[in-house]
Phi, psi and omega in degrees: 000148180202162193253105172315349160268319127025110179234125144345281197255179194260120187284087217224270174242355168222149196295165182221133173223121153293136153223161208238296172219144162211131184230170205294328188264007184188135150245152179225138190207141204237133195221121171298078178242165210227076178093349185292156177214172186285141192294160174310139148087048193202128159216209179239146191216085218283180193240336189244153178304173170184117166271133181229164194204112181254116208267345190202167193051187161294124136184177208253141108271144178239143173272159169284000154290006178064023156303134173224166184215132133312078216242112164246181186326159177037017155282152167192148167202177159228145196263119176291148188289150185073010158255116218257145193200151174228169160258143193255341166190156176245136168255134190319296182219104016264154172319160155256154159247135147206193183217140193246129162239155218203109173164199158266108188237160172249144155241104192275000000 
């Protein structure tokens, strides 16, 4: 048993991505950041959806459609794959958490 707020490792200048499970049809990974954002001009452009959950904090994504959402504790949505998006801010205190499921998803 282990506690998704439990932290390990010591929070300092980089970001931390876990992962809890991964199989061929799904990952799930729980990612620490203490101020960190997606670097400028950079974005991420996954090949699977990915549903997030923000368990703590703060942080902004911007689309590359120059759309943004604001995510505080218990927001979540999801991104579909190749819908390219960064992050634009995190917050520091308290971290943000949040847990990424990674795969082929649906929301019926």
């Amino acid at each position: 048993m282990d506690n998704i707020f439990h932290f390990t490792h010591q929070l300092i200048d980089q970001e931390i991505f876990e992962t809890i499970v991964n199989s061929r049809n799904v990952k799930i990974e729980r990612i620490i950041s203490t101020g960190q954002t997606t670097p400028k001009d950079s974005w991420y452009d996954q090949e699977q959806d990915e549903w997030v959950i923000l368990l703590q904090g703060q942080a902004t994504l911007l689309f590359f459609d120059n759309s943004s959402i604001k995510l505080k504790s218990g927001d979540y949505l999801l991104i579909k794959a190749h819908q390219k998006h960064r992050v634009t801010f995190t917050s520091i205190d308290p971290p943000y958490i949040w847990l990424a499921i990674h795969g082929n998803l649906s929301l019926n």
